[in-house]
N, CA, C and O atoms as a Maestro MAE file, in Angstrom:
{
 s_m_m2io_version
 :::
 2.0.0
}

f_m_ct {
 s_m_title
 :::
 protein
 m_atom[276] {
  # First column is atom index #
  i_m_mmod_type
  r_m_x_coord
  r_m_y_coord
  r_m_z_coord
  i_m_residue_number
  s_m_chain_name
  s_m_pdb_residue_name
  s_m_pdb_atom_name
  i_m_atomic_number
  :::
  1 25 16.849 -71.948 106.745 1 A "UNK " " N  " 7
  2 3 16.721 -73.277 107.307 1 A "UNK " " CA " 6
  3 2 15.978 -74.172 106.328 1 A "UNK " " C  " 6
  4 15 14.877 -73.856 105.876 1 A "UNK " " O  " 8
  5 25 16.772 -75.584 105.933 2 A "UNK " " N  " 7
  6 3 15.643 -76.060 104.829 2 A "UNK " " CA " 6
  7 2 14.762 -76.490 105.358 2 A "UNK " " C  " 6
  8 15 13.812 -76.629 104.588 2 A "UNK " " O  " 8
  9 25 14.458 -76.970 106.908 3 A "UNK " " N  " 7
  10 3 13.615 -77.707 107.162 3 A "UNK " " CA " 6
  11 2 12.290 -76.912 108.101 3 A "UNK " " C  " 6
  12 15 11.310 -77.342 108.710 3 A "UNK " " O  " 8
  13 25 12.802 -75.687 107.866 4 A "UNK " " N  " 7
  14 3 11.537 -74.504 108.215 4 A "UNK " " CA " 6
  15 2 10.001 -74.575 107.579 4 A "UNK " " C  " 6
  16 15 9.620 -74.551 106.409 4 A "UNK " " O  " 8
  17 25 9.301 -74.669 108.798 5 A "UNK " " N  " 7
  18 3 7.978 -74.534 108.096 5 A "UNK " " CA " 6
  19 2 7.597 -73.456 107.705 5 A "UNK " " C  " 6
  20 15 8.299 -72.480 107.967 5 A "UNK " " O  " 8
  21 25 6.105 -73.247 106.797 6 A "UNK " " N  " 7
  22 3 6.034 -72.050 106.539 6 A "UNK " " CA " 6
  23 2 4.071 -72.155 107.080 6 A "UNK " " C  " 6
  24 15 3.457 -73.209 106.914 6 A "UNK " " O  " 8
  25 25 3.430 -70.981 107.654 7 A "UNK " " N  " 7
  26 3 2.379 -71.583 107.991 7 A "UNK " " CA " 6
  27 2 1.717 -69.910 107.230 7 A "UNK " " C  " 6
  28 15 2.372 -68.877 107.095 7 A "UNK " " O  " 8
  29 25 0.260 -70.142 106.846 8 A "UNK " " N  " 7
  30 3 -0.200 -68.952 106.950 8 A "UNK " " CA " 6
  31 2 -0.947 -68.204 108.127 8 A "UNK " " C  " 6
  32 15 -1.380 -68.855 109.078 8 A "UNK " " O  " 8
  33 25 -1.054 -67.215 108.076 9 A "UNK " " N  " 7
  34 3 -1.332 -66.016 109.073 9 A "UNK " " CA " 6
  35 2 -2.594 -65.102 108.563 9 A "UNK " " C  " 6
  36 15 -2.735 -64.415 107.552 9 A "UNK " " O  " 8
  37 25 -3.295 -65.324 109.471 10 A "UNK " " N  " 7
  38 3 -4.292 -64.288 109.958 10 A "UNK " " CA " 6
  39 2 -4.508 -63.012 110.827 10 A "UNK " " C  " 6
  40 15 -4.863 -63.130 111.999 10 A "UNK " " O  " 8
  41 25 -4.330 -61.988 110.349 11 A "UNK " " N  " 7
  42 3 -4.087 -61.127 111.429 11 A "UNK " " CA " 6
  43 2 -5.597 -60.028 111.620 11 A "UNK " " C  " 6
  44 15 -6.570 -60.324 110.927 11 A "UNK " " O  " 8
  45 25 -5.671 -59.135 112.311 12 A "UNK " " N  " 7
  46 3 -6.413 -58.026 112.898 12 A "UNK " " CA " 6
  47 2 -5.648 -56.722 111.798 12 A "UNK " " C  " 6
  48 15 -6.301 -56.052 110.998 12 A "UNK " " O  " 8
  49 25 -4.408 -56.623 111.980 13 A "UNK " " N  " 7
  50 3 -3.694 -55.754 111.208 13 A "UNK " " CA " 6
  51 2 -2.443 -56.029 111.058 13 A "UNK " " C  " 6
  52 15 -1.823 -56.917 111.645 13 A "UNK " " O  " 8
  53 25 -1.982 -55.175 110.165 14 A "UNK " " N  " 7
  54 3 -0.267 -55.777 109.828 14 A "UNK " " CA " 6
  55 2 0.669 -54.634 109.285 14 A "UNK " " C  " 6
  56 15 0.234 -53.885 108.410 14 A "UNK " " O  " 8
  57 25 2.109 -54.461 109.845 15 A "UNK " " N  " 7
  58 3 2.508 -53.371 109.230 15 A "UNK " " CA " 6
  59 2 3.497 -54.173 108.873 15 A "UNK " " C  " 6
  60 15 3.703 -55.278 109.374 15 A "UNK " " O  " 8
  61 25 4.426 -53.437 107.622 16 A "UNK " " N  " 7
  62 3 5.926 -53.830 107.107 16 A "UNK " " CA " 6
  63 2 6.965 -52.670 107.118 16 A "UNK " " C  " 6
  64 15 6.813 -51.623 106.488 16 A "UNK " " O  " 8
  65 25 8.012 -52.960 107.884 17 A "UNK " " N  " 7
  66 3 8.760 -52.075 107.475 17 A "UNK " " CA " 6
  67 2 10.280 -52.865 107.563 17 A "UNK " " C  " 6
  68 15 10.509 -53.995 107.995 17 A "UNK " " O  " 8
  69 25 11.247 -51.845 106.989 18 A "UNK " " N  " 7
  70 3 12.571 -52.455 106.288 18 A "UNK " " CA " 6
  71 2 13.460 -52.343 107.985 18 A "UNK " " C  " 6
  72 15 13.730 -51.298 108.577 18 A "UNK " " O  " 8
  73 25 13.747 -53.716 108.426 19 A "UNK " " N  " 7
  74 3 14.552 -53.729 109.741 19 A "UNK " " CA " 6
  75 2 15.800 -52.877 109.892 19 A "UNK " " C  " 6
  76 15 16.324 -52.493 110.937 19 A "UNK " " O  " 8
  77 25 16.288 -52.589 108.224 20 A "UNK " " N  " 7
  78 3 17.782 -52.458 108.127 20 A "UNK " " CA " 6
  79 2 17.957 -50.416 108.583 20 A "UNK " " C  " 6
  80 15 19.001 -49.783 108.424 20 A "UNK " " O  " 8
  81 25 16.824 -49.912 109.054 21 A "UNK " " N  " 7
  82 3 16.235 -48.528 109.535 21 A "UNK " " CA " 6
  83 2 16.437 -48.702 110.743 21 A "UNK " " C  " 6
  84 15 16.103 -47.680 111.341 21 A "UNK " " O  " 8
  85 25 16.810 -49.466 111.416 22 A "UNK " " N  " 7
  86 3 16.553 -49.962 113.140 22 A "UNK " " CA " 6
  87 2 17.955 -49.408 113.130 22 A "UNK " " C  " 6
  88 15 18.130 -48.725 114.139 22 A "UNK " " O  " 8
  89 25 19.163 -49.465 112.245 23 A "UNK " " N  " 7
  90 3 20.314 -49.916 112.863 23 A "UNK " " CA " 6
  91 2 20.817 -47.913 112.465 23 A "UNK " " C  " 6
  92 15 20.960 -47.436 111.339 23 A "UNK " " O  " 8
  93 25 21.002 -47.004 114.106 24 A "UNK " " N  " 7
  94 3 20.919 -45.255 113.491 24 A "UNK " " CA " 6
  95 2 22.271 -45.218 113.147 24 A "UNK " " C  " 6
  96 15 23.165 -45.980 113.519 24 A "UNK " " O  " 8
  97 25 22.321 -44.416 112.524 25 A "UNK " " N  " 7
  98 3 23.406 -43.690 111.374 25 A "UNK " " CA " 6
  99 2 24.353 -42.774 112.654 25 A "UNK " " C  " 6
  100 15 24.203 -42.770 113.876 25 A "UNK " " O  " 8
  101 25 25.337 -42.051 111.790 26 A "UNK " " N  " 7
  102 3 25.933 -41.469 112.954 26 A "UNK " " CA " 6
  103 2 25.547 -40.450 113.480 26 A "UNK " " C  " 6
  104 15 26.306 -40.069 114.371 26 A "UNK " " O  " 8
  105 25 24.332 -39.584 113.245 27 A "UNK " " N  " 7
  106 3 24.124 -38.262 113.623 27 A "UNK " " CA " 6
  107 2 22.555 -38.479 113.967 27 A "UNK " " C  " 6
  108 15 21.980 -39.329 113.287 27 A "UNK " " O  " 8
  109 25 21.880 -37.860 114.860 28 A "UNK " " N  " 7
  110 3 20.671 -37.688 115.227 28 A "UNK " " CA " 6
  111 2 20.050 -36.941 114.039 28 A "UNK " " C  " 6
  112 15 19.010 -37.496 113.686 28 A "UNK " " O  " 8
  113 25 20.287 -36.114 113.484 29 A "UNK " " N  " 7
  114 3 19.512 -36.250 111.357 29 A "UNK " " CA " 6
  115 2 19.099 -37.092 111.170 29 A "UNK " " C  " 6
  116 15 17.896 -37.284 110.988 29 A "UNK " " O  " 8
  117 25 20.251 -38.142 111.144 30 A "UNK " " N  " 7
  118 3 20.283 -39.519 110.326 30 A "UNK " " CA " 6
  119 2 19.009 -40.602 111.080 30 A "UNK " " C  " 6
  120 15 17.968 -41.106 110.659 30 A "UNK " " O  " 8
  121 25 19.647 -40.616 112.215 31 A "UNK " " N  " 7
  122 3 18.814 -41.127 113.182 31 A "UNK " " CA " 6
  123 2 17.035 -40.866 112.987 31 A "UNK " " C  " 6
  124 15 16.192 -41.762 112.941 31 A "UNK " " O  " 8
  125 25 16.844 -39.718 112.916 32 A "UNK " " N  " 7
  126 3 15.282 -39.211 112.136 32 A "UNK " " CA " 6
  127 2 14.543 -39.875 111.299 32 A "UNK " " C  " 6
  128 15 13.519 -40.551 111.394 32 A "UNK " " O  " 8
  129 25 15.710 -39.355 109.910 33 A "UNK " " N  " 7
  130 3 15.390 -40.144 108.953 33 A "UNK " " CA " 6
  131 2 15.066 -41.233 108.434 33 A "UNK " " C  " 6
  132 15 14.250 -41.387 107.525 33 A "UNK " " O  " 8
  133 25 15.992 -42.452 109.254 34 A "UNK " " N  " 7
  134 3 15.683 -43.407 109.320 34 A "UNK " " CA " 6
  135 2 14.234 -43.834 110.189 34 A "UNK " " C  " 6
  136 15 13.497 -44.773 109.887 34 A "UNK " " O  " 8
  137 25 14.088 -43.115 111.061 35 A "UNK " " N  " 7
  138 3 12.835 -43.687 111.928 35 A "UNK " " CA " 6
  139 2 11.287 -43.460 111.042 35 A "UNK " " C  " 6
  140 15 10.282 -44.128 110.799 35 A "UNK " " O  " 8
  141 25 11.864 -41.973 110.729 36 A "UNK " " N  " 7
  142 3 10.541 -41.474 109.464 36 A "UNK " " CA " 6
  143 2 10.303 -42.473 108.381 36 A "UNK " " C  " 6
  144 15 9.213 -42.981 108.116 36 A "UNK " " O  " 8
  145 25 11.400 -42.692 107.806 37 A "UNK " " N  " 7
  146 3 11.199 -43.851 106.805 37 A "UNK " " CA " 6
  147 2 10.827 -45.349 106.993 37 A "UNK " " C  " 6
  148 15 10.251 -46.194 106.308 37 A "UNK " " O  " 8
  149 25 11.594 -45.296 108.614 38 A "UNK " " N  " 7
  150 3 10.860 -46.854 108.691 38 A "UNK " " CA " 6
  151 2 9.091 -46.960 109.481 38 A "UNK " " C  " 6
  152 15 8.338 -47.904 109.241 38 A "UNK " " O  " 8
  153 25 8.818 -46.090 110.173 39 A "UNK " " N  " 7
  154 3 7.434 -46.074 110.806 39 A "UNK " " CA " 6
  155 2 6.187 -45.882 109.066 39 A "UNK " " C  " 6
  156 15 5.008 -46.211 108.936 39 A "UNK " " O  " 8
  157 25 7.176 -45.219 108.022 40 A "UNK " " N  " 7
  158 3 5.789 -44.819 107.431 40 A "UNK " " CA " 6
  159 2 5.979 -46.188 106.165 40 A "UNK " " C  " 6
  160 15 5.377 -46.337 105.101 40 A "UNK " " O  " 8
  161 25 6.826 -46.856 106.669 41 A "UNK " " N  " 7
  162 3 6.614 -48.219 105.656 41 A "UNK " " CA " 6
  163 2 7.671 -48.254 104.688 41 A "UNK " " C  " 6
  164 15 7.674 -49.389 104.210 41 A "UNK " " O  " 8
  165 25 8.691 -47.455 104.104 42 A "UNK " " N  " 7
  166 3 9.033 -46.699 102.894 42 A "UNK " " CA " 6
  167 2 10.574 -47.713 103.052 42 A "UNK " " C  " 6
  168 15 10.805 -48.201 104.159 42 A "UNK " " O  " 8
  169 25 11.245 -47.887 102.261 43 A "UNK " " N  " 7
  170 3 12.416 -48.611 101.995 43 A "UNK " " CA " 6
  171 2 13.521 -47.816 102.237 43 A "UNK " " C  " 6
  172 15 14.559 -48.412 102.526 43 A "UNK " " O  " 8
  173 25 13.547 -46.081 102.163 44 A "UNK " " N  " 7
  174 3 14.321 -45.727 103.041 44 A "UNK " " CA " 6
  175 2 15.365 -44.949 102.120 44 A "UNK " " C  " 6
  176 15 15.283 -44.906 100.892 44 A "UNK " " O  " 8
  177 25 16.488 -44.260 102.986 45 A "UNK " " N  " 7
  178 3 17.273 -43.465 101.817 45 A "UNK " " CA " 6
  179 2 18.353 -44.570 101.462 45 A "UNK " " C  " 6
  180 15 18.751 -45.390 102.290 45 A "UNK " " O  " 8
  181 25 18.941 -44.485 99.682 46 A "UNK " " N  " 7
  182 3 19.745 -45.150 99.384 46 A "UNK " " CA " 6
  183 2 20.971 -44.834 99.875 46 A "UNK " " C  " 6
  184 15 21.527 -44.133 99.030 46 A "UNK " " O  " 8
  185 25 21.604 -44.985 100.729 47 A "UNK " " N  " 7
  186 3 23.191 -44.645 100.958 47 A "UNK " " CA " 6
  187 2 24.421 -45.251 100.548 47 A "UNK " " C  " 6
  188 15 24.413 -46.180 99.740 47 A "UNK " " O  " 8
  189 25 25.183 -44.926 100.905 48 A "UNK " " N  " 7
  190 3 26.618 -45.958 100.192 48 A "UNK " " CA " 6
  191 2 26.539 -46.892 101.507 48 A "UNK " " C  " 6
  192 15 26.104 -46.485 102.584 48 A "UNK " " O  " 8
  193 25 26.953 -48.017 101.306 49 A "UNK " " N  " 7
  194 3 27.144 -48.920 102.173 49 A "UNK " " CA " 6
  195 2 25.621 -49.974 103.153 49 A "UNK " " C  " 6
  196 15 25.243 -50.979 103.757 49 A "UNK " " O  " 8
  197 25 25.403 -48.904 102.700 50 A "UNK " " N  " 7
  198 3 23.254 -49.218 103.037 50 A "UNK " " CA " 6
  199 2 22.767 -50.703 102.825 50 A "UNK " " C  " 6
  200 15 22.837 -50.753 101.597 50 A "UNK " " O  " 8
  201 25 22.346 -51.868 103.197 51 A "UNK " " N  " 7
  202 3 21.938 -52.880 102.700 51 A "UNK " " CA " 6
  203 2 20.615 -52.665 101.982 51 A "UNK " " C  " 6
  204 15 19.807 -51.761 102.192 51 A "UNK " " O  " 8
  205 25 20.540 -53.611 101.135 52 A "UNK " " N  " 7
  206 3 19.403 -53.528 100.593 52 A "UNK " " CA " 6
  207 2 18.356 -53.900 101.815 52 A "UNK " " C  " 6
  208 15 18.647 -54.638 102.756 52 A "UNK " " O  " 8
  209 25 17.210 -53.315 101.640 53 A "UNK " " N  " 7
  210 3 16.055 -53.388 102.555 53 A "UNK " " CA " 6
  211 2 15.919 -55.103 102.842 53 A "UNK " " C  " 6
  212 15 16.050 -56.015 102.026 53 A "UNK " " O  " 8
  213 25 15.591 -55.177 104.381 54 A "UNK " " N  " 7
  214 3 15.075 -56.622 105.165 54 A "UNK " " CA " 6
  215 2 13.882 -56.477 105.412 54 A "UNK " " C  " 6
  216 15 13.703 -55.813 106.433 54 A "UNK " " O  " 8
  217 25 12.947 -56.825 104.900 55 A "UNK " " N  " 7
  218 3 11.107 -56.330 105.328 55 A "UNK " " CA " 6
  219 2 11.204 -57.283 106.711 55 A "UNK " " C  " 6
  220 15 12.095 -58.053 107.071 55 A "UNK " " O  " 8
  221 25 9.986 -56.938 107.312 56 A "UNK " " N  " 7
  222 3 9.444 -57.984 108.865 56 A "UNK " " CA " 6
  223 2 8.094 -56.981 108.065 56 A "UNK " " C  " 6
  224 15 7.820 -56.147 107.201 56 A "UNK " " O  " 8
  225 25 7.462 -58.072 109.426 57 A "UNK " " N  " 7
  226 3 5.619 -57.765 109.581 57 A "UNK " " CA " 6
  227 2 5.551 -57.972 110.860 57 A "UNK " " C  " 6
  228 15 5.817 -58.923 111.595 57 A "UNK " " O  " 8
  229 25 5.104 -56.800 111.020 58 A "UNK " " N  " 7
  230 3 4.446 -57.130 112.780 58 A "UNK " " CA " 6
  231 2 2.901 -57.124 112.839 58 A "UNK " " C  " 6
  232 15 2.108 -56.183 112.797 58 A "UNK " " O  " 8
  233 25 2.786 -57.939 112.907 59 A "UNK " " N  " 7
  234 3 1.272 -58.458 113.278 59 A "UNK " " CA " 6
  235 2 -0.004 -57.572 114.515 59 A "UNK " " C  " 6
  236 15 0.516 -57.045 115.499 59 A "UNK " " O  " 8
  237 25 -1.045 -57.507 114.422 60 A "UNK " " N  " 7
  238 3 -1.359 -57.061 115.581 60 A "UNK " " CA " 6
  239 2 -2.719 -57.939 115.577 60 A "UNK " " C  " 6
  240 15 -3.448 -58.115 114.601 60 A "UNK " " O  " 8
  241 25 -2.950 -58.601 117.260 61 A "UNK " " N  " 7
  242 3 -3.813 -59.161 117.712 61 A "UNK " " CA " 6
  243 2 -5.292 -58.918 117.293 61 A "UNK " " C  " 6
  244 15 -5.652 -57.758 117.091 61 A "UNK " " O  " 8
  245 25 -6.091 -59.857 117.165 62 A "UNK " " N  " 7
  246 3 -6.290 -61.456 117.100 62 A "UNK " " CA " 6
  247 2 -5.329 -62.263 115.832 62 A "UNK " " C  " 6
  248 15 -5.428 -61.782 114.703 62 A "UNK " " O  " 8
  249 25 -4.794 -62.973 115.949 63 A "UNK " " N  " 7
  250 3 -4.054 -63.688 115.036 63 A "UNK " " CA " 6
  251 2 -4.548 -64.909 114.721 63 A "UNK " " C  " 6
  252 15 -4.554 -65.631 115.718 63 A "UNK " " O  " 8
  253 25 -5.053 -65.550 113.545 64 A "UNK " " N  " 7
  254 3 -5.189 -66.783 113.589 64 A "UNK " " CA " 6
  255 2 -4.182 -67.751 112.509 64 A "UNK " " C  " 6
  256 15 -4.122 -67.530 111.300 64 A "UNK " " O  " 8
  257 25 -3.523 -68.703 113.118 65 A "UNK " " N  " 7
  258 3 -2.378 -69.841 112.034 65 A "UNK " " CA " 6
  259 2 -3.426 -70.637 112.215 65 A "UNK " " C  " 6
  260 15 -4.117 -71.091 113.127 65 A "UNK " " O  " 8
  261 25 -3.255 -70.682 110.219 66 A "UNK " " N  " 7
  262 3 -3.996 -71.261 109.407 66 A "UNK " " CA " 6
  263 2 -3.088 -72.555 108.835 66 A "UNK " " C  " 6
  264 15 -2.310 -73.093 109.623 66 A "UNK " " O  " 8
  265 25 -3.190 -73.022 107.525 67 A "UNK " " N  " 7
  266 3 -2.992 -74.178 107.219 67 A "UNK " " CA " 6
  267 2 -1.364 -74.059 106.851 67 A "UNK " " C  " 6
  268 15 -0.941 -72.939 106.564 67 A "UNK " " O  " 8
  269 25 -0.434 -75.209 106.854 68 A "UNK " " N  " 7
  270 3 1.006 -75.207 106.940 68 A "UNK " " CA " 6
  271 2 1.097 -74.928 105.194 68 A "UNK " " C  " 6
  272 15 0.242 -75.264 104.375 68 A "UNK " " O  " 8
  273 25 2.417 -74.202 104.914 69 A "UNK " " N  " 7
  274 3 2.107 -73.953 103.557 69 A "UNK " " CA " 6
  275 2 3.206 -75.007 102.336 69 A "UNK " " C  " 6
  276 15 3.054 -74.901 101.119 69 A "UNK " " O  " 8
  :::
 }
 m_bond[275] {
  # First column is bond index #
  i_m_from
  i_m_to
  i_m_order
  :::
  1 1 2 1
  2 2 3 1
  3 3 4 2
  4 3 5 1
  5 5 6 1
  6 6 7 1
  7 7 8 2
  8 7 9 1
  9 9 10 1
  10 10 11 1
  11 11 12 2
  12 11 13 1
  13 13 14 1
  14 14 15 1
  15 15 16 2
  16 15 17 1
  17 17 18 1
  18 18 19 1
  19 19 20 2
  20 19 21 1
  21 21 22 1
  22 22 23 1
  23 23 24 2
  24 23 25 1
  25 25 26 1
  26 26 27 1
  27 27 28 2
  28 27 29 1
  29 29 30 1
  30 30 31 1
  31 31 32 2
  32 31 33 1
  33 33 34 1
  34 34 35 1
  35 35 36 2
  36 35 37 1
  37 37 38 1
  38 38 39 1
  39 39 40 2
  40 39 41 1
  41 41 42 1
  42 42 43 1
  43 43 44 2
  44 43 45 1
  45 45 46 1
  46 46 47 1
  47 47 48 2
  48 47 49 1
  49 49 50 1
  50 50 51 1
  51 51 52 2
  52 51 53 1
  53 53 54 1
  54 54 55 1
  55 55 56 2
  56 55 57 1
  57 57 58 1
  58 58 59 1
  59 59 60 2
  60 59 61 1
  61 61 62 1
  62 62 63 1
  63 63 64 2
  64 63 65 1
  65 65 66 1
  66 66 67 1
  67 67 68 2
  68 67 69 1
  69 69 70 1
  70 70 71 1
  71 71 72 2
  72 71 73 1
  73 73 74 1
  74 74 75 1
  75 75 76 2
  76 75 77 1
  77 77 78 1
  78 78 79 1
  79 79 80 2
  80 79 81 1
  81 81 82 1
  82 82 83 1
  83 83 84 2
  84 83 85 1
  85 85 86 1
  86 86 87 1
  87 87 88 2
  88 87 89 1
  89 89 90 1
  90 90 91 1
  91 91 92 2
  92 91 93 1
  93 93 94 1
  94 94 95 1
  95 95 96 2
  96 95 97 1
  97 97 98 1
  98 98 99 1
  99 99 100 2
  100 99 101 1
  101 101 102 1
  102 102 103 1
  103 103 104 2
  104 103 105 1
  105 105 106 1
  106 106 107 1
  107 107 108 2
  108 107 109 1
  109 109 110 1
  110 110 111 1
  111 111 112 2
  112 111 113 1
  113 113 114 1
  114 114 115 1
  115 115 116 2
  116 115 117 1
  117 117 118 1
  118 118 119 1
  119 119 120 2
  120 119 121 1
  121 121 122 1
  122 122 123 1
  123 123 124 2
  124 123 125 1
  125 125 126 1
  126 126 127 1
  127 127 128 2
  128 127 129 1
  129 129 130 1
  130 130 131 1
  131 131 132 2
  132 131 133 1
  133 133 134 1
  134 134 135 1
  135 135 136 2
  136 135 137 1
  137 137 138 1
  138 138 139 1
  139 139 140 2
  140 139 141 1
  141 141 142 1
  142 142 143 1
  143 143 144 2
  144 143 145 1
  145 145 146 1
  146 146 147 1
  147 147 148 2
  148 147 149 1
  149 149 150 1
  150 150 151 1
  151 151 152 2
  152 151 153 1
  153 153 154 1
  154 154 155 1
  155 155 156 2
  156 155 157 1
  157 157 158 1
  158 158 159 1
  159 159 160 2
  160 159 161 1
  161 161 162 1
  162 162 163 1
  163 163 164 2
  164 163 165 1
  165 165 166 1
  166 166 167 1
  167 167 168 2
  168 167 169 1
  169 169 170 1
  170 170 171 1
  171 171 172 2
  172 171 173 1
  173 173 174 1
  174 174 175 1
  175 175 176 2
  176 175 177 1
  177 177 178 1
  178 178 179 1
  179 179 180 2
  180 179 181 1
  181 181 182 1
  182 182 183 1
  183 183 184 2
  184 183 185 1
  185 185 186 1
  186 186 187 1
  187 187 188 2
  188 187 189 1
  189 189 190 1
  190 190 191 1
  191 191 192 2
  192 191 193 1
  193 193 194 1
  194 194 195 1
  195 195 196 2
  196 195 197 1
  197 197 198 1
  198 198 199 1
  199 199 200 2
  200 199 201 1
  201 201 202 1
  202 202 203 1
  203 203 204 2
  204 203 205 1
  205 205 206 1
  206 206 207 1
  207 207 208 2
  208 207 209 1
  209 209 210 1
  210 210 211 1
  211 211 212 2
  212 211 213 1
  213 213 214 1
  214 214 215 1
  215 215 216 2
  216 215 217 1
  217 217 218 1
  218 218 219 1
  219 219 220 2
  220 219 221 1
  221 221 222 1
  222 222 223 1
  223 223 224 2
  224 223 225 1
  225 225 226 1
  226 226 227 1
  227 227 228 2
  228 227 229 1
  229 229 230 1
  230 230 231 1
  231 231 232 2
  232 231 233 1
  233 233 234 1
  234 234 235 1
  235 235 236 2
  236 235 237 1
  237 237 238 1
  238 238 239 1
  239 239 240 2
  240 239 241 1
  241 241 242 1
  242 242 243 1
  243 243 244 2
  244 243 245 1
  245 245 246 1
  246 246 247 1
  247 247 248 2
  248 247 249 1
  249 249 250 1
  250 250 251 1
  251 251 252 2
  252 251 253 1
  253 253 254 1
  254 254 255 1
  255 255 256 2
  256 255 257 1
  257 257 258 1
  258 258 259 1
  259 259 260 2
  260 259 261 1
  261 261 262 1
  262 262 263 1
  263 263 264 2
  264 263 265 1
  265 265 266 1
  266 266 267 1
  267 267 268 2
  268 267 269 1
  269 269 270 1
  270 270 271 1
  271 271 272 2
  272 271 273 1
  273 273 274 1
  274 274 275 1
  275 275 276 2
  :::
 }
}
């Protein structure tokens, strides 16, 4: 969006992991793997067809927005 703001963030704690781990593979293995890789932060196994990693941050409470960037 060009007309998206961008603000900074204050958090309590913060984790990152790659969204593109959310979406399970065809086998409960796969399914694992992906969860292992995305809970411990890690970008995950390279596969064929695999997107390159989407980071998020999930924040955890008290949060404070700070100045617009």
């Amino acid at each position: 969006m060009p007309n998206a703001k961008i603000w900074t963030l204050q958090a309590a704690e913060g984790f990152v992991a790659n969204m593109n781990l959310l979406h399970v593979g065809t086998s409960t293995l796969r399914a694992s793997q992906f969860a292992h890789a995305y809970w411990a932060g890690e970008e995950g196994p390279k596969l064929d067809g695999m997107p390159p990693p989407c980071w998020e941050v999930l924040l955890c409470g008290p949060i404070t927005v700070g100045d617009e960037v």
